[in-house]
C-alpha positions in Angstrom: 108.1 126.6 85.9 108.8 129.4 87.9 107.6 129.0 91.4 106.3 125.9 92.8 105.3 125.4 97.3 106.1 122.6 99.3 103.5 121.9 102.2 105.2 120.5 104.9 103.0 118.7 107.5 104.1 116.1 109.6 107.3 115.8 108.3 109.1 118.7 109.4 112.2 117.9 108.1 114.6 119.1 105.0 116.8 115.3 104.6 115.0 112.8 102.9 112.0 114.9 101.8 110.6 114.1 98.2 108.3 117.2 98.2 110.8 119.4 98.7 113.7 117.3 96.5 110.7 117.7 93.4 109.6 121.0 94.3 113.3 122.2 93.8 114.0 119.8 90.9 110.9 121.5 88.8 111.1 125.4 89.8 113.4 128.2 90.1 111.8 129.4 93.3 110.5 127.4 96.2 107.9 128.8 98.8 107.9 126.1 101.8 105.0 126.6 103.6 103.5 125.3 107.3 99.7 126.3 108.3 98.8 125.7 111.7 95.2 123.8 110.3 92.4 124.8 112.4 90.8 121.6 111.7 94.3 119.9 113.9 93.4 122.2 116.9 89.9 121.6 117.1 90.3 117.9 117.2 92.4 118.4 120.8 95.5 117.9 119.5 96.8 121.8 121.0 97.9 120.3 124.5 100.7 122.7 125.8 103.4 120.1 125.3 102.1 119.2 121.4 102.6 123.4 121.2 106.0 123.3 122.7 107.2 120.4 120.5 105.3 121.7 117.0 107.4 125.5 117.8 111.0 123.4 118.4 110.3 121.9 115.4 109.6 124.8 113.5 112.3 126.8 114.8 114.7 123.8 113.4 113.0 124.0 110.0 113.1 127.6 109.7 116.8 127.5 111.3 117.8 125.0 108.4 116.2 126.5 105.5 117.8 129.8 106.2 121.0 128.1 106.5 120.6 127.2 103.1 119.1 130.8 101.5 115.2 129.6 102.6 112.9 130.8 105.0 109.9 129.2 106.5 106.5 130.4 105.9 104.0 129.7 108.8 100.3 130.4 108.5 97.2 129.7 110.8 93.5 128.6 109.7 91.7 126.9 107.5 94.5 124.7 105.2 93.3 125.0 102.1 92.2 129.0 102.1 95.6 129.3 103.8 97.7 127.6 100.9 95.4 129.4 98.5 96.6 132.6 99.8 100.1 131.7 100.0 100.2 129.9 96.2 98.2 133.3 94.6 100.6 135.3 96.7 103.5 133.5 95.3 101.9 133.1 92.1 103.1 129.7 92.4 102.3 126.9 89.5 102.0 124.1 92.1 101.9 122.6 95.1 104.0 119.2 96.4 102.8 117.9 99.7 103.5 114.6 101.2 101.1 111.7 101.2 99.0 110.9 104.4 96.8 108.1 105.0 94.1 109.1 107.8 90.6 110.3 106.9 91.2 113.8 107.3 93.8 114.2 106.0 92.5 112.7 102.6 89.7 114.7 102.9 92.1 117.7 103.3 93.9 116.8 99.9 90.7 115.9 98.1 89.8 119.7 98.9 93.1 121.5 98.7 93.3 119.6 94.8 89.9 120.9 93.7 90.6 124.6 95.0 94.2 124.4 93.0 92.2 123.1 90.1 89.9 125.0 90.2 92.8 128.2 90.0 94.7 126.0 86.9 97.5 125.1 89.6 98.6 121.5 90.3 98.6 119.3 93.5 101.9 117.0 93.4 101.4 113.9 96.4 104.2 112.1 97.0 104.1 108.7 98.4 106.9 107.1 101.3 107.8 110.6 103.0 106.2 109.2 106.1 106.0 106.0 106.0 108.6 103.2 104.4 106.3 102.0 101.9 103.0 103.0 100.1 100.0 102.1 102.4 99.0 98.5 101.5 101.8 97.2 100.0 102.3 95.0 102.8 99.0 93.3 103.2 98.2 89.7 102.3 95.9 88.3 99.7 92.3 88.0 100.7 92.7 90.1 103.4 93.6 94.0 104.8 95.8 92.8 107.7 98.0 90.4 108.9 97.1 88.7 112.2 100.0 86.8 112.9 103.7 88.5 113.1 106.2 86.4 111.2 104.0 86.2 107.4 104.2 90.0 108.2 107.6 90.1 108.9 108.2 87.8 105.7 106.3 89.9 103.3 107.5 93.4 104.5 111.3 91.9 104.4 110.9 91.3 100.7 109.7 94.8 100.2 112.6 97.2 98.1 113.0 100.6 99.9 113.5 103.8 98.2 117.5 105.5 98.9 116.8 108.5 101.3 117.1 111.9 99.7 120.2 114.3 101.1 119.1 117.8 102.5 119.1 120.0 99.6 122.3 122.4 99.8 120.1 125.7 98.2 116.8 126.9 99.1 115.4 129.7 96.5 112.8 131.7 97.5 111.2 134.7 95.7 111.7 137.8 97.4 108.8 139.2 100.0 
């Protein structure tokens, strides 16, 4: 595999980061890759501060991955036309993003899968980037929730957690 991008979302960080940890483990090149989603700033979530913050953290990204022979890529619009662009661009095999467990964001994968597909490129989801465990793990049986504390407490206590992941020490990207 010669070239494979990592989607970075909410987790705009390069320690502990399984996309990126496989995306590097399975391709020569890396292209990691931020898009500004349309469908995040029509929902109300542009509020100046939200801006500020979202630009510090990309700065940092950015700052890191060159430290290591990276570069951020940043887009804006629609998330799936956007890694599209950047993936044929690239000619990039796959993509590794990191798993996400509200509506729209399923809804985003479901599309941004079918449109790789649909090119003969892959969609890699990795599971625990932003969250400890998988979503549902720590539920009882019979039931979706918990409603008192300590059998939560119990039950997520018993649960195994994965080692964090270093920050990689090389970033390869293609050229352009």
């Amino acid at each position: 595999m010669n070239t494979s991008v990592v989607l970075f979302t909410s987790d705009l960080r390069l320690h502990d980061h399984p996309p990126l940890r496989a995306a590097l483990d399975g391709a020569r090149q890396v292209v990691p890759l931020f898009v500004r989603d349309d469908g995040i700033e029509t929902a109300g979530f542009a509020a100046p501060n939200r801006r500020a913050f979202l630009a510090d953290c990309l700065r940092d990204l950015d700052a890191g991955l060159r430290e290591r022979g990276g570069r951020l890529v940043v887009r804006s619009g629609d998330l799936v036309a956007e890694v599209c662009k950047v993936v044929a661009e690239a000619d990039a095999d796959e993509v590794h993003l990191a798993a996400d467990v509200s509506g729209y964001a399923h809804r985003r994968e479901h599309a941004l899968r079918r449109a790789l597909e649909a090119d003969g490129r892959r969609l890699h989801v990795h599971d625990t980037v932003t969250g400890a465990v998988e979503p549902g793990v720590v539920t009882p049986a019979g039931s979706d929730h918990f409603a008192v504390f300590t059998p939560y407490f119990r039950h997520w206590s018993g649960q195994s957690l994965r080692d964090p992941l270093g920050a990689p020490r090389k970033v390869s990207v293609p050229e352009g």
